[in-house]
N, C-alpha and C positions, 0 to 999 in steps of 0.2 A: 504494500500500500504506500502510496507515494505521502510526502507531506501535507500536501493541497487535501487528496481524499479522506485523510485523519484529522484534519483539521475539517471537514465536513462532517466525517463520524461523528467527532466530538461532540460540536454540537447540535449534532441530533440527538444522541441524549441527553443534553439540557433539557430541549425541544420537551422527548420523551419523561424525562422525569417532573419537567415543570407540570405539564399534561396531567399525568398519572396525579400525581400532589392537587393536583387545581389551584394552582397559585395563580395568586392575582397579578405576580411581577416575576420577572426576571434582572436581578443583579450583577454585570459583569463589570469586577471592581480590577483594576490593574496595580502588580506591587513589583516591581521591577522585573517583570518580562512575563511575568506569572499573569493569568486570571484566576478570581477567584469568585466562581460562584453561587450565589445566594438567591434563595427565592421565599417571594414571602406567601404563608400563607395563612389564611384567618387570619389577616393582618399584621401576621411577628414574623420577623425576618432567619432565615436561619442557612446553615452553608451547605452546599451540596455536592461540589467538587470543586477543586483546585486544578489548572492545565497545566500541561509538561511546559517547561522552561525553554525557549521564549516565543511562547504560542499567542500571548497578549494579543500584537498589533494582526496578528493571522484571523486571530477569532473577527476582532474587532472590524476587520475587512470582508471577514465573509456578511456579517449581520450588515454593514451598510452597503455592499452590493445588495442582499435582497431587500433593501430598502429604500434603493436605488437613491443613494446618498454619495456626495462627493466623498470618495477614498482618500482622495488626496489633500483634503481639507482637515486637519486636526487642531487648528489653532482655536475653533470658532465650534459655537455648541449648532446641532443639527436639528431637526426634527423630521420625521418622516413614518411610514405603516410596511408592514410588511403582512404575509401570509406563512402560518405555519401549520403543521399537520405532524401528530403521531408516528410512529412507524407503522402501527398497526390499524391504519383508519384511512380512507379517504378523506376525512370530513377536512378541511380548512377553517384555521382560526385566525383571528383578526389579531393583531398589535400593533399597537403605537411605539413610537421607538424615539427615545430621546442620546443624543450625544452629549459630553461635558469635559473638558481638556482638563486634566488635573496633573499631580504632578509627574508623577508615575506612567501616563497616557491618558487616553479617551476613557472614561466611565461612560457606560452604557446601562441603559435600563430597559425592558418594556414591558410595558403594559400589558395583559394578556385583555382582551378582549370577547370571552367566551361566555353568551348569553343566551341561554336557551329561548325559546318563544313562550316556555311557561312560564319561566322565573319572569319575564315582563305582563303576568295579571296580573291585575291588581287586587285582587282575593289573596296573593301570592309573597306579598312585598313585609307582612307583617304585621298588620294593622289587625286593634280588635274590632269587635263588632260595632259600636259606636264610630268608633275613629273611620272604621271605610265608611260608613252610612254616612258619615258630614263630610269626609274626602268626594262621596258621587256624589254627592247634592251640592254642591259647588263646583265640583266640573262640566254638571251637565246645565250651568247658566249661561246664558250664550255673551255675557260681557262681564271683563272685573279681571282682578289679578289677583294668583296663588302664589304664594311661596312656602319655597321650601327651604329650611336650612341646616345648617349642619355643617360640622370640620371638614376636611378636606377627607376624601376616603369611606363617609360617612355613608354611602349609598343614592345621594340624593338624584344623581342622573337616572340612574336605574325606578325612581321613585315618576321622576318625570317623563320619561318615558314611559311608562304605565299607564297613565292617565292620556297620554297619547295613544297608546295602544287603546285603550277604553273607547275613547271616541272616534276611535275610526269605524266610521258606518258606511262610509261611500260618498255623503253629504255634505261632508265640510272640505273646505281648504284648510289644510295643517301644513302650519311650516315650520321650521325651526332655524335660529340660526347658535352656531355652535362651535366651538374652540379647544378641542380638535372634534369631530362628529364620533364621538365614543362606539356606538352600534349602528350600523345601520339598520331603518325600521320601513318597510314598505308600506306604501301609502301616505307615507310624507316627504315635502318638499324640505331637503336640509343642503343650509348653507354654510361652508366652511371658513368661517374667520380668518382673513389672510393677512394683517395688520404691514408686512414688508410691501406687500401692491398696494397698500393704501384703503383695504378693505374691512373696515373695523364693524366692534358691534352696531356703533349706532348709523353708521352711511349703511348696513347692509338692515337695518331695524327698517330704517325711513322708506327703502327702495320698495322691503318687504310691505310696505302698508300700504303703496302702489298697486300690489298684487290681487287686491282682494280678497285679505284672507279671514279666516271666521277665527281659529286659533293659531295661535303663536307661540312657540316656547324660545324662553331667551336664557342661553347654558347658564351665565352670570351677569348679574347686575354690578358691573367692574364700577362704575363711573359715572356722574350727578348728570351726563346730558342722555346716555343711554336708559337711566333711570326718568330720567324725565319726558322721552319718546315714550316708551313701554306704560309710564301711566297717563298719557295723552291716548295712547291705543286703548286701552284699556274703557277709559270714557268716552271715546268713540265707537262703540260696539262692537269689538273685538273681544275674544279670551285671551288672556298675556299667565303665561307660564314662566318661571324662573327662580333660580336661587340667590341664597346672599349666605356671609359668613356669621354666625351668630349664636349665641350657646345656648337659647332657647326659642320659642314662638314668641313671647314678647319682646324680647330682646331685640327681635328682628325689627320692630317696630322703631328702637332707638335708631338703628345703623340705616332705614330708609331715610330717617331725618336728617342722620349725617350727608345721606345723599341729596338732601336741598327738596324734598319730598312734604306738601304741609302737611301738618297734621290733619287737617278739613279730607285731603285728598285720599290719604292711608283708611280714615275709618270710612269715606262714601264709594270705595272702590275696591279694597280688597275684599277679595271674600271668604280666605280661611289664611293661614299659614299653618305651616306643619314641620315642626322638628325632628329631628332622628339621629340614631346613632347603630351601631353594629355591636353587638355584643357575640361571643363564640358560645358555640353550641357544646355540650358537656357527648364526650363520645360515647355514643350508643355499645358499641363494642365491651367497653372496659369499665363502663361506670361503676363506681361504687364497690372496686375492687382492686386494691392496690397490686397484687401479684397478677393479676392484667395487665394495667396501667405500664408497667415496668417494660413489658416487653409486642405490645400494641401494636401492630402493624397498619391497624384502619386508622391510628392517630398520630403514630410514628414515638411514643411516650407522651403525649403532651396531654394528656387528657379530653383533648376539646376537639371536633370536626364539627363544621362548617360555620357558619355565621346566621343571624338572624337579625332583622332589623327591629328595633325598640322606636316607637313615636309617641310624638306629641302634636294633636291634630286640633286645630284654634279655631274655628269658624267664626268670624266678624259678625256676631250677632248683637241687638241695640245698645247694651251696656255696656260691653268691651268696644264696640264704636263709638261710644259716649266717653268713655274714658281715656282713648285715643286722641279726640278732638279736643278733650280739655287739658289733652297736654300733662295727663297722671303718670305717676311714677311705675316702674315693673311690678315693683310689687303691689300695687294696686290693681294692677289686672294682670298677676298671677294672682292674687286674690278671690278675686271676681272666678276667674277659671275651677279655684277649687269649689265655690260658693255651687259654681253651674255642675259641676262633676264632670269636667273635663281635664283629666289625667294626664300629669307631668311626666317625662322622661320618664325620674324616679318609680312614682306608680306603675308604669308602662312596663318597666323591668323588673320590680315586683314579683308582677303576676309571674313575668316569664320565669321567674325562682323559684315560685312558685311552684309553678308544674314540674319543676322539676327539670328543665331545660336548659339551666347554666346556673350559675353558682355566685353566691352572694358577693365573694373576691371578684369575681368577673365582673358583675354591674358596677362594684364600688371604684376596679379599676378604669372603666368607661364615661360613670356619668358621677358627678361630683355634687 
């Protein structure tokens, strides 16, 4: 086997064990000529091999030819998608693929992008029984603005996306525009944010409201003029879909304000916001057996597969829009919230301890 084709083996089993694992990333970290790979999954990072010496800048050239990224550029970070597949599969999976000059070489990351068609219902995403009942009854209004929020990682694309998924009947225009387009979803119009051409949220926001559209989803609300298009759409009879950064559903309410948003506008047009977070799922395998636990193979030791998302689902009803408009503090409509029996993160996670689904260390590490 020559160098070129084992330096293709190689990584194919990345490929292959990232797959098998279901990580959400792939890690390729350079320390003098070495790679050393890591991939994360259920969100904790952890190593999975190391390359022969000095396979680094080899690996790092194979990943941006199928990325079809300049090879020869390593001064300057990249971005670009590629396609991977199993050994044992036809099927093809999406990533995103980021480059970063560091000292050692290019670190490389990406994205795995593998999203079944079920994991986007919205019966699917997490939500109890209340929480989706006020999630549909705000999506199927045909003007006003959702948000959703949450840290970074936190699942909130995959949340919007759902609710896109929901509404597609055949009758609306849906479009989205988007920074990089995570999944692709058929039956909607998505525009890829090119900020280098000159193609930012709010010049491709504006063009979009050109188009005719009935819904909209906007990836993020980065900035006070793209924030101020979206709830201009918004009151012109449009659905506006999108996130912001913020460590709860009211909270969300302060950081629209940062964004030059009045307060008159936040409580007469939104019409729910919705927090969430990921907490990991306790392994079915081994639970509650330490001489399992040890030597796990569905968990790898760690105790925990897969993830499950935990929400907080806020629907703009008269008194939390009363208390919005008069400009109150969070805790006066988180107040209001517990007064209504609308369940905080906390509560949210609770339950899931509850049943028995993940472990009281796991929520406390999650949500504060």
């Amino acid at each position: 086997m020559s160098e070129d084709d084992a330096v293709i083996h190689f990584w194919q089993t990345i490929v292959d064990g990232a797959l098998l694992k279901k990580a959400s990333d792939i890690h390729i970290e350079p320390d003098s000529g070495f790679s050393h790979i890591r991939l994360r999954v259920d969100g904790h990072l952890s190593h999975l091999k190391s390359s022969p010496y000095p396979w680094h800048e080899r690996l790092a050239s194979r990943v941006k030819i199928l990325a079809r990224l300049d090879i020869s550029e390593k001064r300057l970070p990249q971005d670009g998608q590629l396609q991977v597949q199993a050994s044992n599969t036809l099927q093809n999976v999406d990533c995103r693929v980021s480059t970063l000059p560091t000292l050692h070489g290019e670190k490389i990351v990406l994205r795995i992008l593998n999203k079944r068609p079920e994991d986007l219902n919205i019966e699917n995403i997490g939500l109890q029984e209340r929480q989706l009942m006020d999630l549909q009854q705000a999506i199927g209004k045909p003007q006003g603005f959702i948000l959703v929020t949450g840290p970074t990682g936190s699942g909130k694309t995959q949340t919007l996306y759902s609710c896109l998924k929901h509404l597609l009947d055949g009758t609306k225009n849906i479009s989205s525009i988007e920074d990089p387009i995570e999944i692709q979803l058929q039956g909607i119009n998505q525009v890829q944010v090119n900020e280098k051409s000159g193609l930012s949220f709010d010049l491709a926001l504006r063009a979009l409201l050109r188009q005719d559209p009935d819904v909209m989803m906007i990836g993020e609300i980065r900035d006070p003029q793209t924030a101020k298009t979206a709830f201009q759409a918004a009151q012109t009879g449009h659905l506006v879909l999108s996130t912001v950064h913020a460590n709860d559903a009211a909270s969300a309410i302060g950081r629209l304000g940062q964004l030059g948003i009045h307060p008159s506008d936040i409580a007469n047009h939104v019409l729910c916001i919705t927090a969430q977070r990921l907490l990991r799922l306790t392994c079915s395998a081994c639970h509650q057996s330490d001489a399992l636990l040890a030597n796990c193979t569905h968990c790898s030791g760690t105790g925990f597969k897969g993830r499950t998302a935990v929400h907080q689902v806020m629907p703009i009803v008269p008194t939390i829009a009363h208390l919005i408009e008069t400009n109150r503090s969070v805790n006066d409509i988180n107040n209001e919230c517990s007064r209504l029996g609308i369940a905080d993160l906390k509560a949210s996670a609770q339950f899931i301890v509850s049943c028995g689904q993940t472990t009281l260390e796991e929520m406390n590490r999650e949500i504060s």
